[in-house]
DRENDO-1510 file (C-alpha; in Angstrom, 1 decimal, always signed):
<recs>
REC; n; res; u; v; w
REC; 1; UNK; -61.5; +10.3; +91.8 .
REC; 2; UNK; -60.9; +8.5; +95.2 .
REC; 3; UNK; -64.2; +9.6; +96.8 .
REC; 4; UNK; -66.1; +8.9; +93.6 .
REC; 5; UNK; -65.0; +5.7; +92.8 .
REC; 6; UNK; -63.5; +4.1; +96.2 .
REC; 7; UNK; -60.3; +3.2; +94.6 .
REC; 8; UNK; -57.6; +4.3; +96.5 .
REC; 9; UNK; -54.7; +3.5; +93.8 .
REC; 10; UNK; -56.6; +6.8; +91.9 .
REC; 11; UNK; -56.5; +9.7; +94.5 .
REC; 12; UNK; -53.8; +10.9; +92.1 .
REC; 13; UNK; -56.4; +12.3; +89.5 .
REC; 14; UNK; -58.4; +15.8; +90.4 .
REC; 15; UNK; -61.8; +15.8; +88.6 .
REC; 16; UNK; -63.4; +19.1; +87.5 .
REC; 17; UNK; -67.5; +19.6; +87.7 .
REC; 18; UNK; -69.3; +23.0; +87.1 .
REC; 19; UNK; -72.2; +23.6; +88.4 .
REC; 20; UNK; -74.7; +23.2; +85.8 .
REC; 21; UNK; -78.1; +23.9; +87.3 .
REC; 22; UNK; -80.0; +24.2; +91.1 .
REC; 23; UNK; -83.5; +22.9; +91.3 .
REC; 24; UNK; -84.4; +23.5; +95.2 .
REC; 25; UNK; -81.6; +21.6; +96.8 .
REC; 26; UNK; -79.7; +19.5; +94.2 .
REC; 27; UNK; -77.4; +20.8; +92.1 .
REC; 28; UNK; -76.8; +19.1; +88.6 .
REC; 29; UNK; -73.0; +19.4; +87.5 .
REC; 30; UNK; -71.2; +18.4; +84.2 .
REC; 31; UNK; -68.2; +17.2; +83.6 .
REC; 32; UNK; -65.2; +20.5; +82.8 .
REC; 33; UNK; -62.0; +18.5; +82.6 .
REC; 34; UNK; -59.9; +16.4; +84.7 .
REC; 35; UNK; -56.0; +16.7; +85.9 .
REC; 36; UNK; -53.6; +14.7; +87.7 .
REC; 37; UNK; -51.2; +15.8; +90.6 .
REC; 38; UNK; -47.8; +17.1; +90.1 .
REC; 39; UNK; -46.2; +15.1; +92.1 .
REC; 40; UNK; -47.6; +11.9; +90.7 .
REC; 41; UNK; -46.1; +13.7; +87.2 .
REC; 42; UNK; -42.7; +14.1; +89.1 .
REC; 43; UNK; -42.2; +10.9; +90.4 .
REC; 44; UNK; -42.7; +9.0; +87.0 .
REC; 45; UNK; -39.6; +10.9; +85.6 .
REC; 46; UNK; -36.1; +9.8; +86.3 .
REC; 47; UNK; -32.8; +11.3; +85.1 .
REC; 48; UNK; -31.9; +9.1; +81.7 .
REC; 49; UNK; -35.4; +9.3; +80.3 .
REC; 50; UNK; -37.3; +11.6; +77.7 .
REC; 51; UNK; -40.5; +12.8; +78.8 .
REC; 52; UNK; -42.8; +12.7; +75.7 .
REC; 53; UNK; -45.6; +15.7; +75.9 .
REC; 54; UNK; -48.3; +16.1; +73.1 .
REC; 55; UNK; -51.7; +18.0; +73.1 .
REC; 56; UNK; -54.5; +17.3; +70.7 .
REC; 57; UNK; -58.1; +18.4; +70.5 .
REC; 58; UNK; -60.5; +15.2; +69.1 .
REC; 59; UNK; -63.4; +15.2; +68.5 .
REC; 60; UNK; -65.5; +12.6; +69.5 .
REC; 61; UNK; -69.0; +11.0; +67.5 .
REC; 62; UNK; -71.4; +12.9; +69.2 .
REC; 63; UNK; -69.6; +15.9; +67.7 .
REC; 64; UNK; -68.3; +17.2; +71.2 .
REC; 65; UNK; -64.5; +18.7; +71.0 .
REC; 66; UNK; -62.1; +17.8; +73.9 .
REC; 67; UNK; -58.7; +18.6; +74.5 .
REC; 68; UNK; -56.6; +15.7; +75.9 .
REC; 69; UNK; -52.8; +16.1; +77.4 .
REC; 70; UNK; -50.6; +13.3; +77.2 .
REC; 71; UNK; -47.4; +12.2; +78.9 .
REC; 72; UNK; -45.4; +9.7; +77.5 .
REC; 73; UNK; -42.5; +8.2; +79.7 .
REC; 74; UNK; -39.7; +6.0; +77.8 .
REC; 75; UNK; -37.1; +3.9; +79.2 .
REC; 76; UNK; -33.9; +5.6; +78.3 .
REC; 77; UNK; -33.3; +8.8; +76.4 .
REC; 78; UNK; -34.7; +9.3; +73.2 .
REC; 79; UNK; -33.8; +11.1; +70.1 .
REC; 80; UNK; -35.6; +14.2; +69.1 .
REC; 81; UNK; -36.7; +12.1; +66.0 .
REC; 82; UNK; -37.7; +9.3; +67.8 .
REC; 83; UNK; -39.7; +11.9; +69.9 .
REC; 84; UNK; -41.7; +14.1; +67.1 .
REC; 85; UNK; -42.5; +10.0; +65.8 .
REC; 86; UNK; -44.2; +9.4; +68.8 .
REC; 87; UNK; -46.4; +12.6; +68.8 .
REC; 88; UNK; -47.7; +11.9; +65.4 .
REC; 89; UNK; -48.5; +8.4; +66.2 .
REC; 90; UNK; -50.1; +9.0; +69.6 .
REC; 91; UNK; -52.2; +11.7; +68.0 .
REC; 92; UNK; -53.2; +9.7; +65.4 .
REC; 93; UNK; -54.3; +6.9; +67.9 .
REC; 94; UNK; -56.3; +9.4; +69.9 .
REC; 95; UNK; -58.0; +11.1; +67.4 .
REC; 96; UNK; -59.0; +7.6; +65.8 .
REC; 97; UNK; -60.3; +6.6; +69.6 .
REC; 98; UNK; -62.1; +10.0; +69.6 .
REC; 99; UNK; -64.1; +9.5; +66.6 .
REC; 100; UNK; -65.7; +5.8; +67.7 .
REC; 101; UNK; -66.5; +7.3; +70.9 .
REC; 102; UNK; -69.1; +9.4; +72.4 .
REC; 103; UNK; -67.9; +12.1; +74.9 .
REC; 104; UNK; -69.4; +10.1; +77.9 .
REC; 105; UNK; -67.6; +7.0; +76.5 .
REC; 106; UNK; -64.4; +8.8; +75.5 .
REC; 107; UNK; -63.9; +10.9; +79.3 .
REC; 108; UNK; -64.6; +6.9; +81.4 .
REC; 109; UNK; -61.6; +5.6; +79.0 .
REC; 110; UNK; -59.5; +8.9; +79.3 .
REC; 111; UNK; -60.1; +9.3; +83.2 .
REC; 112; UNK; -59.8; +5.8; +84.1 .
REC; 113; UNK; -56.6; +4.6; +81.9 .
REC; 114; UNK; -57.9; +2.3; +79.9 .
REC; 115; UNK; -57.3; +5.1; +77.0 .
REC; 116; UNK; -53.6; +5.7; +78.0 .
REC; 117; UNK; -53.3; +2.1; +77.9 .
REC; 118; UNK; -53.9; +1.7; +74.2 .
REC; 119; UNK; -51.8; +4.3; +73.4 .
REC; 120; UNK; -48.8; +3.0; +75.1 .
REC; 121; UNK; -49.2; -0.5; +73.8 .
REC; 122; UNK; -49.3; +1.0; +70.6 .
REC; 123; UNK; -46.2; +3.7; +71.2 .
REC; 124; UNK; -44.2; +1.2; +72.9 .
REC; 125; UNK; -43.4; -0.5; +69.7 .
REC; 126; UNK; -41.7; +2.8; +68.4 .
REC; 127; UNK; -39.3; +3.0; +71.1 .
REC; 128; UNK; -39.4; +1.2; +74.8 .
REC; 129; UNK; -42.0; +3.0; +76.8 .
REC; 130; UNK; -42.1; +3.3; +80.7 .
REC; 131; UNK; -45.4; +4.7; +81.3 .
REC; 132; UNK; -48.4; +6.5; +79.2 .
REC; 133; UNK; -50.7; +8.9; +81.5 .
REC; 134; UNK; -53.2; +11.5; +80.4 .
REC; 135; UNK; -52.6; +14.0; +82.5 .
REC; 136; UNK; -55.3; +16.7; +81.6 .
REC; 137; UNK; -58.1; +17.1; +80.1 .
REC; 138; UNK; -60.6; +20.2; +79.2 .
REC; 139; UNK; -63.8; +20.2; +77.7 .
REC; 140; UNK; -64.1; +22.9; +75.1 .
REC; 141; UNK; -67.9; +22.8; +73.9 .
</recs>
């Protein structure tokens, strides 16, 4: 993400391309998926917290289906309750976000935060959030 956009406060995110097609000397590539570092992951949990994982595939309103990992961070140690809360409500919020989106639209606001953003200002009023990060994503179709 670093050498794409310049910004040096995202080197932690990896970005996955296939190669799409070769026409002489260019090569056109599409978007696969991106994933951020493990020890970016590492260092936003501390001992006393509950990390918060949910998966969901959305689909988004040009009828592309992606598959979007999410890690939520709270503030002190949460119940299991208070936990399986959170997951339906962050799913909810993504697959809502998915469906006014196209996939172009939808992998800028996932990639660059602005996605995880929602969610945690969302999340945070179920219990007292730390951090919201998607940390993968995959393209399936």
């Amino acid at each position: 993400m670093r050498e794409l956009t310049g910004d040096f406060s995202k080197q932690y995110i990896k970005l996955r391309f296939e190669i799409d097609n070769v026409a002489g000397d260019v090569a056109s590539t599409k978007f696969t998926g991106h994933k951020t570092t493990t020890d970016y992951v590492r260092s936003m949990i501390r001992r006393g917290t509950s990390r918060i994982d949910t998966s969901v595939v959305v689909k988004t309103k040009d009828d592309r289906r992606i598959k979007l990992y999410v890690l939520a961070v709270t503030t002190r140690r949460a119940k299991s309750s208070q936990q399986k809360y959170m997951r339906e409500v962050i799913i909810d919020l993504l697959k809502q976000a998915a469906a006014e989106k196209t996939f172009d639209e939808l992998v800028k606001s996932a990639v660059n935060g602005k996605l995880a953003s929602e969610v945690y200002h969302t999340a945070k009023k179920i219990y007292p959030l730390k951090r919201v990060e998607i940390i993968k994503s995959k393209v399936l179709n």
